[in-house]
Structure formats: structure tokens, C-alpha cells
mmCIF file of the N, C-alpha and C atoms, coordinates in Angstrom:
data_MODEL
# 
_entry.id   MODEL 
# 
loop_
_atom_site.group_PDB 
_atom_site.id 
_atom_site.type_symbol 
_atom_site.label_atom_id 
_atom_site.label_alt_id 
_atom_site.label_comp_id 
_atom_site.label_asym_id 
_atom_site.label_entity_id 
_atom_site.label_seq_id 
_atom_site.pdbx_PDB_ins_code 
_atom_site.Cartn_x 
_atom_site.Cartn_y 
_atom_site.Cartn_z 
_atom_site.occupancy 
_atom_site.B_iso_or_equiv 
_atom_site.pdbx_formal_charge 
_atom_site.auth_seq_id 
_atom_site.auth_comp_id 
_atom_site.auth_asym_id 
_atom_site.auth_atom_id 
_atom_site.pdbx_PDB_model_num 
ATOM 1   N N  . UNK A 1 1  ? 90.294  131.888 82.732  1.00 0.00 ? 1  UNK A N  1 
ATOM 2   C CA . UNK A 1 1  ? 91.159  131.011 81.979  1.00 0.00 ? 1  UNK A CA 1 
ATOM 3   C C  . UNK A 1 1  ? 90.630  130.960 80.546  1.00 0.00 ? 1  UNK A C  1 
ATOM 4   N N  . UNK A 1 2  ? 91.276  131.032 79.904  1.00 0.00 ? 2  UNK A N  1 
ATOM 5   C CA . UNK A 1 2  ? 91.479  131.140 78.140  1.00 0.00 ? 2  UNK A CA 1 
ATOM 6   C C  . UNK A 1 2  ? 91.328  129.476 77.688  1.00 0.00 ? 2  UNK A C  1 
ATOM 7   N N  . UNK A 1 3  ? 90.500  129.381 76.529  1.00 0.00 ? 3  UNK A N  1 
ATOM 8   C CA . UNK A 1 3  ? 90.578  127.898 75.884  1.00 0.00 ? 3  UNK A CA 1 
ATOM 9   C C  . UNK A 1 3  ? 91.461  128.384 75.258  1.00 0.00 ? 3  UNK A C  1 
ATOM 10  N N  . UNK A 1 4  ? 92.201  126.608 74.994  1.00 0.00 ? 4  UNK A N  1 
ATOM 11  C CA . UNK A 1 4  ? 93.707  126.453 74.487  1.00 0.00 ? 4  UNK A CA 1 
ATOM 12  C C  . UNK A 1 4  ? 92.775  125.552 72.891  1.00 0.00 ? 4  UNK A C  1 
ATOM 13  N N  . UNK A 1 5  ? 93.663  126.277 72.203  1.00 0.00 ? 5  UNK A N  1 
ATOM 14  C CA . UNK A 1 5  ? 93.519  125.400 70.725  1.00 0.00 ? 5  UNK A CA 1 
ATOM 15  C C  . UNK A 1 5  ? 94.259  124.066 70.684  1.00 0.00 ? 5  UNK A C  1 
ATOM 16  N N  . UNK A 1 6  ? 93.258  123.695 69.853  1.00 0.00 ? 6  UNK A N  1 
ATOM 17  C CA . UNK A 1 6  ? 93.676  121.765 69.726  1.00 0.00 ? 6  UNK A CA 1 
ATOM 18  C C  . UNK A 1 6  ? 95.606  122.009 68.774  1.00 0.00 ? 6  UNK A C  1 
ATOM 19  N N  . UNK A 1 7  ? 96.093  121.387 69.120  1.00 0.00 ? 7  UNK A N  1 
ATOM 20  C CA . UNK A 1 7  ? 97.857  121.550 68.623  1.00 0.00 ? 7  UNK A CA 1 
ATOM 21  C C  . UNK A 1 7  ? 98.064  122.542 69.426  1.00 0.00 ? 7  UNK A C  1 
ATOM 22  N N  . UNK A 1 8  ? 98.081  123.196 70.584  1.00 0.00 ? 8  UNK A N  1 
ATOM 23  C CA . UNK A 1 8  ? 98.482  124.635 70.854  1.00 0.00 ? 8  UNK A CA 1 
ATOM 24  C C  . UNK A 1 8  ? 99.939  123.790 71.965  1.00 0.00 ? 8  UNK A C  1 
ATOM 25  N N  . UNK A 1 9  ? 101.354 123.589 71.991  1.00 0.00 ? 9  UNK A N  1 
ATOM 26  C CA . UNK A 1 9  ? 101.692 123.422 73.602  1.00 0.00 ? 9  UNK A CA 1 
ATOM 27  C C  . UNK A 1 9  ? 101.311 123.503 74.664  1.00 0.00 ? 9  UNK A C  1 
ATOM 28  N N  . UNK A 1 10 ? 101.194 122.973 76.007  1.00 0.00 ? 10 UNK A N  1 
ATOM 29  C CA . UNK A 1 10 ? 100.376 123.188 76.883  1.00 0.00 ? 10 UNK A CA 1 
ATOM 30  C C  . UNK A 1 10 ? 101.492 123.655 77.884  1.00 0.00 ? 10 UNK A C  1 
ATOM 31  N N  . UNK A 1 11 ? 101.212 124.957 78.630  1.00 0.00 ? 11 UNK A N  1 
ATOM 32  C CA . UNK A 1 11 ? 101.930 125.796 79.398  1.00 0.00 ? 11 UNK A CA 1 
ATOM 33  C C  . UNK A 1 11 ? 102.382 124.554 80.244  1.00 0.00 ? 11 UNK A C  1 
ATOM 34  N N  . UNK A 1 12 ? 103.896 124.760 80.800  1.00 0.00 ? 12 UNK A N  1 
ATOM 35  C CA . UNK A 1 12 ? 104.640 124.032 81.644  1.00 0.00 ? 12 UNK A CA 1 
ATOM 36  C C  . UNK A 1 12 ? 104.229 124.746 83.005  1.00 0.00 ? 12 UNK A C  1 
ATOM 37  N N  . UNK A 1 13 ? 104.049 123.329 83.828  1.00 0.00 ? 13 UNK A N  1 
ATOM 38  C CA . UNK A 1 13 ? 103.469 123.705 84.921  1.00 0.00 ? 13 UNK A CA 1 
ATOM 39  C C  . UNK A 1 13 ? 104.369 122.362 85.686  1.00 0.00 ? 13 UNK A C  1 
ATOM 40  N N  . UNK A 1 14 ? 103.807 122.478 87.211  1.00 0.00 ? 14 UNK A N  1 
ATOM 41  C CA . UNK A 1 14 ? 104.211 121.345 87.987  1.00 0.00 ? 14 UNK A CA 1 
ATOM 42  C C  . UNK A 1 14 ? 103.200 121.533 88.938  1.00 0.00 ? 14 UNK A C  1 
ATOM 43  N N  . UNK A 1 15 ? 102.557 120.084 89.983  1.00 0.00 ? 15 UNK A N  1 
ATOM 44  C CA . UNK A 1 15 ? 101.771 119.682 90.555  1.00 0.00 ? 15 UNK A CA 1 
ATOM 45  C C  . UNK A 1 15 ? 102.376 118.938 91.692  1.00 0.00 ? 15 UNK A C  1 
ATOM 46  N N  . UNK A 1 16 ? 101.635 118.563 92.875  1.00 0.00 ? 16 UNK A N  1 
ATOM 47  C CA . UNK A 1 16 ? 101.786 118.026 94.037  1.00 0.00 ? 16 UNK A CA 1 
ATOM 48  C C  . UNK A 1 16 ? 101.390 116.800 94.140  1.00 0.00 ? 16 UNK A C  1 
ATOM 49  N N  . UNK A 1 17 ? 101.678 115.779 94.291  1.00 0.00 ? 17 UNK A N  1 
ATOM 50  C CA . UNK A 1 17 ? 100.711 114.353 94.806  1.00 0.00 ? 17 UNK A CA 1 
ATOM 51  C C  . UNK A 1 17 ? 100.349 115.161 96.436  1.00 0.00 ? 17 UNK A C  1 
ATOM 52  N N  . UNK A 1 18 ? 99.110  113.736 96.702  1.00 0.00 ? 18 UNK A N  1 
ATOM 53  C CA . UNK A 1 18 ? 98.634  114.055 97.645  1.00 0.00 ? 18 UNK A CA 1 
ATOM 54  C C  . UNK A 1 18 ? 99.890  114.241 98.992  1.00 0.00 ? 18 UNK A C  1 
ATOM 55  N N  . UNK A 1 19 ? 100.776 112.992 98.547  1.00 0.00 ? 19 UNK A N  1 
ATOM 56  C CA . UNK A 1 19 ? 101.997 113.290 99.795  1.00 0.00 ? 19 UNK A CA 1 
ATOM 57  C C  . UNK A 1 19 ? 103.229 114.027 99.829  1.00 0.00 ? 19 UNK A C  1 
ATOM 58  N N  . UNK A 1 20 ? 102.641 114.768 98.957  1.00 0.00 ? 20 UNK A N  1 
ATOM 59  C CA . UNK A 1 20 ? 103.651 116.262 98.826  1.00 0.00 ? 20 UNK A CA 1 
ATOM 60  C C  . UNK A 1 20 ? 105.087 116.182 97.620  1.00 0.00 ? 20 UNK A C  1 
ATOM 61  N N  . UNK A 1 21 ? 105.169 115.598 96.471  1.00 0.00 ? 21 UNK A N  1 
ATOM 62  C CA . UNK A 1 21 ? 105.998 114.929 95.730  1.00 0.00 ? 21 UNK A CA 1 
ATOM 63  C C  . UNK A 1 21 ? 105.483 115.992 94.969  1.00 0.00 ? 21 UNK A C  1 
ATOM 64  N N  . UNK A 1 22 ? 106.519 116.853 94.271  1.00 0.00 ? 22 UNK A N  1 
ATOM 65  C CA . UNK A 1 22 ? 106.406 117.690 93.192  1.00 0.00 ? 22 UNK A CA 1 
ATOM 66  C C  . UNK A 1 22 ? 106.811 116.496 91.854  1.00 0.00 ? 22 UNK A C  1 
ATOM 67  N N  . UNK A 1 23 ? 106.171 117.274 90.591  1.00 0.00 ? 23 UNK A N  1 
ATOM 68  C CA . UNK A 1 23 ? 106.148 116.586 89.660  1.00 0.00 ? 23 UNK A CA 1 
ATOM 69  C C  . UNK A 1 23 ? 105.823 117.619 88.481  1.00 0.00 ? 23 UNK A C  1 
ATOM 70  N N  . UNK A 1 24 ? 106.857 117.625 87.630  1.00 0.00 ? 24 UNK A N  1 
ATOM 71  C CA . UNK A 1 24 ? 106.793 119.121 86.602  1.00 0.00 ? 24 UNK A CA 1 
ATOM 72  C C  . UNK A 1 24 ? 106.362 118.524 84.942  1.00 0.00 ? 24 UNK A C  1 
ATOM 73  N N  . UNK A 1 25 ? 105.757 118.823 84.278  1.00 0.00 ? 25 UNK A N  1 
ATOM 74  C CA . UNK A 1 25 ? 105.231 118.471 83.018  1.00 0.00 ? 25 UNK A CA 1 
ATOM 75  C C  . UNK A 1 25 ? 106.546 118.431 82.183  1.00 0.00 ? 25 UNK A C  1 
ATOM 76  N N  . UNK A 1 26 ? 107.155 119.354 82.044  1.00 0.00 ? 26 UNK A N  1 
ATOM 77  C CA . UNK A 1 26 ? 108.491 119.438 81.408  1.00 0.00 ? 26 UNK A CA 1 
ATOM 78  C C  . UNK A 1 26 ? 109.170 118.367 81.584  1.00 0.00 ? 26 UNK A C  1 
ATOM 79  N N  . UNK A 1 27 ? 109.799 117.878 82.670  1.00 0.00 ? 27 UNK A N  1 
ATOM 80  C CA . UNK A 1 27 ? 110.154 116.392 82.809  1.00 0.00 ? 27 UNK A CA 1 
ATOM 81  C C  . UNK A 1 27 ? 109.604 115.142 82.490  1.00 0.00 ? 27 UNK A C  1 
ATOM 82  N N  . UNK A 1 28 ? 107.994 115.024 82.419  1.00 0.00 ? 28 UNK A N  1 
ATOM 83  C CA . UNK A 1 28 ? 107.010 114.262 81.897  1.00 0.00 ? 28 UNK A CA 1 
ATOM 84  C C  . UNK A 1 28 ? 106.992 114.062 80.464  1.00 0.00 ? 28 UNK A C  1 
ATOM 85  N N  . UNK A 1 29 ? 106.991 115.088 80.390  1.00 0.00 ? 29 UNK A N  1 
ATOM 86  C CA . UNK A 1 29 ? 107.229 115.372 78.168  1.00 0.00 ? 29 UNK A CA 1 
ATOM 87  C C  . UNK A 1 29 ? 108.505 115.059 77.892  1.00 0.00 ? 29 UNK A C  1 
ATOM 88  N N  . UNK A 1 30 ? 109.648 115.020 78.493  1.00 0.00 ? 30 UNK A N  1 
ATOM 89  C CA . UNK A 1 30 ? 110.835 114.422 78.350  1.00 0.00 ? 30 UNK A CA 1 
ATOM 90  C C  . UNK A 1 30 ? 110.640 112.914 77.978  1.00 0.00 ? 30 UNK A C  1 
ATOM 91  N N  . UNK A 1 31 ? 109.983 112.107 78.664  1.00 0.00 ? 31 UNK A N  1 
ATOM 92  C CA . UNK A 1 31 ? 110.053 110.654 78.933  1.00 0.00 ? 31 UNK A CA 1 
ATOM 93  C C  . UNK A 1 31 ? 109.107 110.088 77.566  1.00 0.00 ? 31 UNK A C  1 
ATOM 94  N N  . UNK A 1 32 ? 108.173 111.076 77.222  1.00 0.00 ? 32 UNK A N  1 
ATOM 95  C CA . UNK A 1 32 ? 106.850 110.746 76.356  1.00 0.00 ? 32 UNK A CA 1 
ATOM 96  C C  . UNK A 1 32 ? 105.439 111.602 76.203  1.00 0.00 ? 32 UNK A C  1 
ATOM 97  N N  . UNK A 1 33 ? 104.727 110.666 75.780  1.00 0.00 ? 33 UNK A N  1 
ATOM 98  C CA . UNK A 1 33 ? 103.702 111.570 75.928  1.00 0.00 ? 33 UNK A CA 1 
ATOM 99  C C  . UNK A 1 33 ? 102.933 111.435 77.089  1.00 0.00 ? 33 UNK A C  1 
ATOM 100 N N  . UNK A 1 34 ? 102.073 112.961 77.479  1.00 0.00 ? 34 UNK A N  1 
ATOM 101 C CA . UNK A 1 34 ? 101.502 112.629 78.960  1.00 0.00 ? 34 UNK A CA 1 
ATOM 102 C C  . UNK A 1 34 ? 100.211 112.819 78.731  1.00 0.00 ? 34 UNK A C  1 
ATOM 103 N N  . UNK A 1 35 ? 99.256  112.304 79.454  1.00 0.00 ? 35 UNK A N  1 
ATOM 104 C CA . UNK A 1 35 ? 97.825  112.210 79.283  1.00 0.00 ? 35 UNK A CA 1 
ATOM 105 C C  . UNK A 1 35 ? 97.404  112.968 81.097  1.00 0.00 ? 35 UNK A C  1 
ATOM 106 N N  . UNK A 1 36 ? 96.581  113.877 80.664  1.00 0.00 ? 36 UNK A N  1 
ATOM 107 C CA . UNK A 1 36 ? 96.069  114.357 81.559  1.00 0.00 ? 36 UNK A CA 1 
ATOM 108 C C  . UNK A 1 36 ? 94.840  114.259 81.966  1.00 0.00 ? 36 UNK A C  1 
ATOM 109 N N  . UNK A 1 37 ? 94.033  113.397 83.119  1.00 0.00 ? 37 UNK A N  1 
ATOM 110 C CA . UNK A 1 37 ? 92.802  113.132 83.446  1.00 0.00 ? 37 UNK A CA 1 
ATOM 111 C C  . UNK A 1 37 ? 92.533  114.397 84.450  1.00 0.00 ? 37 UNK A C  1 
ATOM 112 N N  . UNK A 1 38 ? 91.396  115.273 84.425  1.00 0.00 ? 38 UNK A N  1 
ATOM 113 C CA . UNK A 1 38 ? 90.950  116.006 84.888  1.00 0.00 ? 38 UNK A CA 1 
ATOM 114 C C  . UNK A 1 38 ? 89.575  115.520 85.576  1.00 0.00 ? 38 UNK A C  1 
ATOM 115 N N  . UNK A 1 39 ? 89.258  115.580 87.014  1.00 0.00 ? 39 UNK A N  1 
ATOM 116 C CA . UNK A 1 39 ? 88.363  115.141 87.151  1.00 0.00 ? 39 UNK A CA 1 
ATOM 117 C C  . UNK A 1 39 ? 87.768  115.351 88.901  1.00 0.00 ? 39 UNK A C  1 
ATOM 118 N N  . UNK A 1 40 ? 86.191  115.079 89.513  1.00 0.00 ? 40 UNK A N  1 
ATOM 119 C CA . UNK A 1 40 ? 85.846  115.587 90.657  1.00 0.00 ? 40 UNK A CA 1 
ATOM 120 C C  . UNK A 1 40 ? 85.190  114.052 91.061  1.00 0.00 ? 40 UNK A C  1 
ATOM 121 N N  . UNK A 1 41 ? 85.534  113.933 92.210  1.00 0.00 ? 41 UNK A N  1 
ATOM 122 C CA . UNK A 1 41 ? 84.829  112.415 92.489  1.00 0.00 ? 41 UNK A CA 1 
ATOM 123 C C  . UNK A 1 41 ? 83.237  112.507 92.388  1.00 0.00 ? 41 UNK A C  1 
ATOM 124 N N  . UNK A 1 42 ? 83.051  113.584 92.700  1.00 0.00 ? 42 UNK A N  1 
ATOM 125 C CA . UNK A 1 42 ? 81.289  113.796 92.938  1.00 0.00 ? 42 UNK A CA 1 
ATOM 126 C C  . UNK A 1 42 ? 80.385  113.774 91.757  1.00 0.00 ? 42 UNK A C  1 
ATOM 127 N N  . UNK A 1 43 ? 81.206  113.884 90.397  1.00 0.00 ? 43 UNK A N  1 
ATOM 128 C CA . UNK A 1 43 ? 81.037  114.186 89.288  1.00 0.00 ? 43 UNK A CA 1 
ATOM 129 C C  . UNK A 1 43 ? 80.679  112.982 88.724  1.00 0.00 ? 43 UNK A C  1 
ATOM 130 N N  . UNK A 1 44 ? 79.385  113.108 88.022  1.00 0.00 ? 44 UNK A N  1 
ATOM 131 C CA . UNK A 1 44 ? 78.796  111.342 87.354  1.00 0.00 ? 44 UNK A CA 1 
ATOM 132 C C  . UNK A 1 44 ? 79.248  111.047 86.308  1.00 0.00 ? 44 UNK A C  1 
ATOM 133 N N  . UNK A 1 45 ? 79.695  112.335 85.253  1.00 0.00 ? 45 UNK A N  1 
ATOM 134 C CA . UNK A 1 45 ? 80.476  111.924 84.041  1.00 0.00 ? 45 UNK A CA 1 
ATOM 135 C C  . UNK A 1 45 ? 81.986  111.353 84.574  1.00 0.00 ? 45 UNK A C  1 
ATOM 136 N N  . UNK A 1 46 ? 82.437  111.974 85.563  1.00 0.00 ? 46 UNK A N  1 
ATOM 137 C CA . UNK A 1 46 ? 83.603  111.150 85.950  1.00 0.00 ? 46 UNK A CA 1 
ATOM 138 C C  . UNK A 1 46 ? 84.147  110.179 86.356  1.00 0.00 ? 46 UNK A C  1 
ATOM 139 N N  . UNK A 1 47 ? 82.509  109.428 87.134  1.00 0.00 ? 47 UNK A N  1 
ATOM 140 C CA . UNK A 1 47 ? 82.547  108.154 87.353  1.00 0.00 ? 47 UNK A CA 1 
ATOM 141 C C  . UNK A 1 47 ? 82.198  107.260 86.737  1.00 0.00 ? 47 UNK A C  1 
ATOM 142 N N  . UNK A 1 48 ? 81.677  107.819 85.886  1.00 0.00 ? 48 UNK A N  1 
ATOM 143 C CA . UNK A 1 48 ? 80.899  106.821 84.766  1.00 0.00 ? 48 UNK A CA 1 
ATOM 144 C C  . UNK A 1 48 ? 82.494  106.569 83.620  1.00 0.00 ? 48 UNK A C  1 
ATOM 145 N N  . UNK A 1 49 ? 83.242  107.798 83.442  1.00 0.00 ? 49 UNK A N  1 
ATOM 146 C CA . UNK A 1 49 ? 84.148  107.443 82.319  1.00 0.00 ? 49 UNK A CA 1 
ATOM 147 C C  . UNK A 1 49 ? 85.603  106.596 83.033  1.00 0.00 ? 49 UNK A C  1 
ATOM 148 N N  . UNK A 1 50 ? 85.636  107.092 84.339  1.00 0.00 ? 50 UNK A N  1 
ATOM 149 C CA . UNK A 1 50 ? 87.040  106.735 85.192  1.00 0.00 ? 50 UNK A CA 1 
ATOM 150 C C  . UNK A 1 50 ? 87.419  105.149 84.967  1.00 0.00 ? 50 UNK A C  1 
ATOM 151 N N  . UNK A 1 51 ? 86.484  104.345 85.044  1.00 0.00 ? 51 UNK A N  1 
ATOM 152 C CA . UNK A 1 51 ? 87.164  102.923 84.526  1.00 0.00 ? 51 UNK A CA 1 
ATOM 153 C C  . UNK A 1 51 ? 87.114  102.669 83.130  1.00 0.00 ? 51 UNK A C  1 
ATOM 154 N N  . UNK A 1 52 ? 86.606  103.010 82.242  1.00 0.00 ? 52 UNK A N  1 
ATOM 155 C CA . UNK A 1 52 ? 87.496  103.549 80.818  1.00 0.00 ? 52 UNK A CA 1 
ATOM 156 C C  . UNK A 1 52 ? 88.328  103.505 80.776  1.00 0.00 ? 52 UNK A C  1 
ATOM 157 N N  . UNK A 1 53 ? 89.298  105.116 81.791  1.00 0.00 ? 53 UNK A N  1 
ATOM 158 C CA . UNK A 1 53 ? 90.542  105.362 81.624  1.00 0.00 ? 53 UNK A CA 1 
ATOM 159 C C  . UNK A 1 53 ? 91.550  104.699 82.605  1.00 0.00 ? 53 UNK A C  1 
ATOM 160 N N  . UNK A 1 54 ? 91.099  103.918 83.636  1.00 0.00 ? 54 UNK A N  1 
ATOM 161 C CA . UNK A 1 54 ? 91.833  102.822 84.173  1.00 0.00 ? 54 UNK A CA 1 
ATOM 162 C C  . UNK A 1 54 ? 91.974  101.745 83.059  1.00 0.00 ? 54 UNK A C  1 
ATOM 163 N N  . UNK A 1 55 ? 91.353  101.411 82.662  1.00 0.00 ? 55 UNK A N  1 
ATOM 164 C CA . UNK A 1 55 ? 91.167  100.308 81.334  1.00 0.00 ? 55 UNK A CA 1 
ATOM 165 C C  . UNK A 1 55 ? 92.806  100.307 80.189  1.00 0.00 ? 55 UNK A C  1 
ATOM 166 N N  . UNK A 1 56 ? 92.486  101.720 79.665  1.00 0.00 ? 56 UNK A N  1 
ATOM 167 C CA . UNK A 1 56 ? 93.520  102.449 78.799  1.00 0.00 ? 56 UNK A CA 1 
ATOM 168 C C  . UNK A 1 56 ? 95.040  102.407 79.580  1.00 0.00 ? 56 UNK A C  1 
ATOM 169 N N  . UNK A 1 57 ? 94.773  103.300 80.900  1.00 0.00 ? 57 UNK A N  1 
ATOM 170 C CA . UNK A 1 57 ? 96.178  102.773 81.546  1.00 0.00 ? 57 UNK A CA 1 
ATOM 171 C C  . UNK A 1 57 ? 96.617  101.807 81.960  1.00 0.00 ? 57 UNK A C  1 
ATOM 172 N N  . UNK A 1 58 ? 95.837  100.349 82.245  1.00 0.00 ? 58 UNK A N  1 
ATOM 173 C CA . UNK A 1 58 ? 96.544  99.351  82.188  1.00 0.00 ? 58 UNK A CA 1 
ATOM 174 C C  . UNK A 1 58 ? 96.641  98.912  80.657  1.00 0.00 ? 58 UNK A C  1 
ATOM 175 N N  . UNK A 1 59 ? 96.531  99.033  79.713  1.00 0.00 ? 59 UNK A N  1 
ATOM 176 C CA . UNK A 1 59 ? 97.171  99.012  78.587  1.00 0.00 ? 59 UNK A CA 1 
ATOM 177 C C  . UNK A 1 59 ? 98.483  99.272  78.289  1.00 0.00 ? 59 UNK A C  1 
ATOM 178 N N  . UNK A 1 60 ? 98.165  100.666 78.443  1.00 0.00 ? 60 UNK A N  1 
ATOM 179 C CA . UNK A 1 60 ? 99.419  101.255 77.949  1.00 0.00 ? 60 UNK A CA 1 
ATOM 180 C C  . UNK A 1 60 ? 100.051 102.037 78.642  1.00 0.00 ? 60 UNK A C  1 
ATOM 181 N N  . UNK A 1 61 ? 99.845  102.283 80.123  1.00 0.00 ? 61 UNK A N  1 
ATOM 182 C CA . UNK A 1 61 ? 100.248 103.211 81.348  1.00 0.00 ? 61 UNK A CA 1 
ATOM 183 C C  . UNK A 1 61 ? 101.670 103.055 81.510  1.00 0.00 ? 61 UNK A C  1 
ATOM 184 N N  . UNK A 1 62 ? 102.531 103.389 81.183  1.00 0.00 ? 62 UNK A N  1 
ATOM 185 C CA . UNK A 1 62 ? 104.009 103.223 81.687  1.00 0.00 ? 62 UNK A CA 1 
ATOM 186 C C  . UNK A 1 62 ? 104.636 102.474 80.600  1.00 0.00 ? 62 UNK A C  1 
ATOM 187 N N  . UNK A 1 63 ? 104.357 102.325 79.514  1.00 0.00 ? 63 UNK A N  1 
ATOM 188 C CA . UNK A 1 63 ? 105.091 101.736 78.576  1.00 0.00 ? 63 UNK A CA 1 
ATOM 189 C C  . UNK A 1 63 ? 105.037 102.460 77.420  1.00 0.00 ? 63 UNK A C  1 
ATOM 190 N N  . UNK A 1 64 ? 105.965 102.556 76.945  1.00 0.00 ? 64 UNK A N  1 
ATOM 191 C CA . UNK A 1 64 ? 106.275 102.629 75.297  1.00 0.00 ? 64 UNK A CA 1 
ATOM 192 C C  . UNK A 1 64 ? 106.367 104.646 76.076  1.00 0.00 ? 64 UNK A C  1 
ATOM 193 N N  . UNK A 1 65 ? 106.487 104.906 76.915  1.00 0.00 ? 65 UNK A N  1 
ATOM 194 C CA . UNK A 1 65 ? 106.567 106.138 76.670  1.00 0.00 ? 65 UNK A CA 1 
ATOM 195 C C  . UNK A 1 65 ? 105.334 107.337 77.674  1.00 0.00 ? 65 UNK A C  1 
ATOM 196 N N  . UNK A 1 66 ? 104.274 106.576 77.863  1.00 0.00 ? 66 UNK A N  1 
ATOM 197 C CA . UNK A 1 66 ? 103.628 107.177 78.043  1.00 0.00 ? 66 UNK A CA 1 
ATOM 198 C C  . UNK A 1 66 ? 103.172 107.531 80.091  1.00 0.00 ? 66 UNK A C  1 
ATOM 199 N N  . UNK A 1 67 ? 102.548 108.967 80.045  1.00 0.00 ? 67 UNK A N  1 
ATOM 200 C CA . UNK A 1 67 ? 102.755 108.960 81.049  1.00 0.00 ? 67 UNK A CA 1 
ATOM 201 C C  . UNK A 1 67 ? 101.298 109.348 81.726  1.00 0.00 ? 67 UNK A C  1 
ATOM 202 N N  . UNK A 1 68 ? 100.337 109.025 82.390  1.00 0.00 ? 68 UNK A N  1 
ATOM 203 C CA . UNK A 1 68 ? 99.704  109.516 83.038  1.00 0.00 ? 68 UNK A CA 1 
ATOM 204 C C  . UNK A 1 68 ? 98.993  110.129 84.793  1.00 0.00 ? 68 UNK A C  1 
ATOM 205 N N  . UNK A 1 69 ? 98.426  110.949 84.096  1.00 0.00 ? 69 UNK A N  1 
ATOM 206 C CA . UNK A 1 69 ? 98.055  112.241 85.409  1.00 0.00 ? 69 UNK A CA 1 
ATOM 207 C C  . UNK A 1 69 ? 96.911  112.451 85.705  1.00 0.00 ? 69 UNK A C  1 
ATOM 208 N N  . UNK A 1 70 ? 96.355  111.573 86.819  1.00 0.00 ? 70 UNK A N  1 
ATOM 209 C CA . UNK A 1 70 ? 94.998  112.321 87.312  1.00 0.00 ? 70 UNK A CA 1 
ATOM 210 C C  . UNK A 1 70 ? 94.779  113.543 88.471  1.00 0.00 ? 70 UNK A C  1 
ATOM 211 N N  . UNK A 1 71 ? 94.217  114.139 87.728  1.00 0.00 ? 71 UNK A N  1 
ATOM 212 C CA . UNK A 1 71 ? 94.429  115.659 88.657  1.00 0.00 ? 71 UNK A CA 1 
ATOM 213 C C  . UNK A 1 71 ? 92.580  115.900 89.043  1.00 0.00 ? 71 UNK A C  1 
ATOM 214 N N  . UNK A 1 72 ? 92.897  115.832 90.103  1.00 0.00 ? 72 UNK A N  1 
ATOM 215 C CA . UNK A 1 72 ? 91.498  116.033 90.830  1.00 0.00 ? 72 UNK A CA 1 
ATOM 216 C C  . UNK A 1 72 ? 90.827  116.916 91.822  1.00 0.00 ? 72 UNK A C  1 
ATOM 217 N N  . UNK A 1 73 ? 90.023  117.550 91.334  1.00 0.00 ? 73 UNK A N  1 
ATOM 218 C CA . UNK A 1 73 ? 89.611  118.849 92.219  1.00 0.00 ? 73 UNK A CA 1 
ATOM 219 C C  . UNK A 1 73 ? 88.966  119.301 93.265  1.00 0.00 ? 73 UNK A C  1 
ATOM 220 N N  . UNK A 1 74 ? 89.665  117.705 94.360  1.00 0.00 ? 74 UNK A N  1 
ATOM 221 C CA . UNK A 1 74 ? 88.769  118.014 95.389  1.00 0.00 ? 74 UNK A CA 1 
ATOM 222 C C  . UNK A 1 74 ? 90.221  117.767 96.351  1.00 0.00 ? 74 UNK A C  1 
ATOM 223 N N  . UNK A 1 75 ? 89.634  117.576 97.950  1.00 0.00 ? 75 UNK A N  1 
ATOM 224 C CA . UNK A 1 75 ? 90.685  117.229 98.700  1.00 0.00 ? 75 UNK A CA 1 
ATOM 225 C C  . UNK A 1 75 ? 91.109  116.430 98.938  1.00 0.00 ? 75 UNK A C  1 
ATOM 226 N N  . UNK A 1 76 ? 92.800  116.023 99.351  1.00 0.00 ? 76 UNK A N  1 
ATOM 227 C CA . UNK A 1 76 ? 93.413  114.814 99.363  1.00 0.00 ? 76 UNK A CA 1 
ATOM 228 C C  . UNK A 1 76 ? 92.228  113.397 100.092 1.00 0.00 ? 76 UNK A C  1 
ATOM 229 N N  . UNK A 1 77 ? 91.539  113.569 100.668 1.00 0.00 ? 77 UNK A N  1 
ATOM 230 C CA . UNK A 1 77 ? 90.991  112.940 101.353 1.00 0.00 ? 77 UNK A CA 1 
ATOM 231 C C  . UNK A 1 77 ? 89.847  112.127 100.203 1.00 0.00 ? 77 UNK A C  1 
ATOM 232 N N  . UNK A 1 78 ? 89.255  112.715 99.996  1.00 0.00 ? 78 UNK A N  1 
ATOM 233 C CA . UNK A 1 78 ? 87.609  112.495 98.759  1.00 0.00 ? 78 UNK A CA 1 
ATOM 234 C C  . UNK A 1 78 ? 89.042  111.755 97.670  1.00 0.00 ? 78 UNK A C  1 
ATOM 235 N N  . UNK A 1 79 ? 89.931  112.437 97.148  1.00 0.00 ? 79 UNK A N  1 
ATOM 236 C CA . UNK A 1 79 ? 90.520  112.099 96.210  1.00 0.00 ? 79 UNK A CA 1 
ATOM 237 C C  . UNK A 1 79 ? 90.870  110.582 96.087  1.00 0.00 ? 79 UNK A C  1 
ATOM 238 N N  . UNK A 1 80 ? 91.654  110.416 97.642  1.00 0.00 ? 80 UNK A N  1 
ATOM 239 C CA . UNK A 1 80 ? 92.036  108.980 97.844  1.00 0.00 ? 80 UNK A CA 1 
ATOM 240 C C  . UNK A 1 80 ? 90.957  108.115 97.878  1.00 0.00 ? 80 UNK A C  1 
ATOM 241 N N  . UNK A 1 81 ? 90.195  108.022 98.582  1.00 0.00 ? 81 UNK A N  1 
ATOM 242 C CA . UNK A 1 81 ? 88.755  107.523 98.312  1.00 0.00 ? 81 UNK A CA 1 
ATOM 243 C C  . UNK A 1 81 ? 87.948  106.997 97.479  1.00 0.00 ? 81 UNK A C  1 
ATOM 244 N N  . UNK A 1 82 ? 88.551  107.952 95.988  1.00 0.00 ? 82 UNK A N  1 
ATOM 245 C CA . UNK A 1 82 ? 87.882  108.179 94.751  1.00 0.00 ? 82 UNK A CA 1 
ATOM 246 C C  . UNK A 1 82 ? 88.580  106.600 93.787  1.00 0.00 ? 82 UNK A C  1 
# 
């Protein structure tokens, strides 16, 4: 995988929730802007920053536009957990 430059579009893609609900970026970018959390439960920078970004989305999570996505790289199981 290729680094993407800062301003570059980010390739349209679509993703699964854990209970099988497709969900396409293209439709996401329709509504606003989308914020993408990338992240591994096992991971200490991730736990250390994750209520940060709970913090931020109850701010501003679903309002004025905005949309966010935690995408996590483990299995549905660890994920829910997480």
C-alpha cells in the first residue's frame, strides 16, 4: 500500500459493521465530512488515544454534518469488547 498525500481524495471504498450492514464512503461524503478512526484493541497508543476520540464524537458526532468510522483490525469479537 502506497502513502496517500495530505489533500489527496481518499479512494471510495465500502465496509461491513460487525452485523453485516454495508456502508460505502461515497454516501458518507454525501452527508459531510467523515472521520476515520483506525485502530487494534491490543494496541496502547490506541487505548490510550480512544477516549480522546470518544470525547470529540460526543461533541460533534452526528451533527452539523459529520460522520464517524471506527475501523478495527481485529475480530468482531475483541472489537466489540474494545
Amino acid at each position: 500500500m502506497s502513502q496517500v498525500a495530505i489533500g489527496t481524495p481518499a479512494p471510495l471504498f465500502e465496509l461491513k459493521t460487525a452485523d453485516g450492514q454495508s456502508h460505502g464512503l461515497s454516501e458518507a461524503l454525501e452527508r459531510g465530512t467523515v472521520v476515520l478512526v483506525f485502530y487494534k484493541a491490543s494496541c496502547p497508543t490506541c487505548q490510550f488515544t480512544f477516549p480522546f476520540i470518544q470525547q470529540i464524537y460526543s461533541k460533534i458526532g452526528g451533527s452539523a454534518g459529520w460522520t464517524f468510522w471506527g475501523i478495527s483490525q481485529d475480530e468482531p469479537e475483541e472489537t466489540s469488547a474494545f
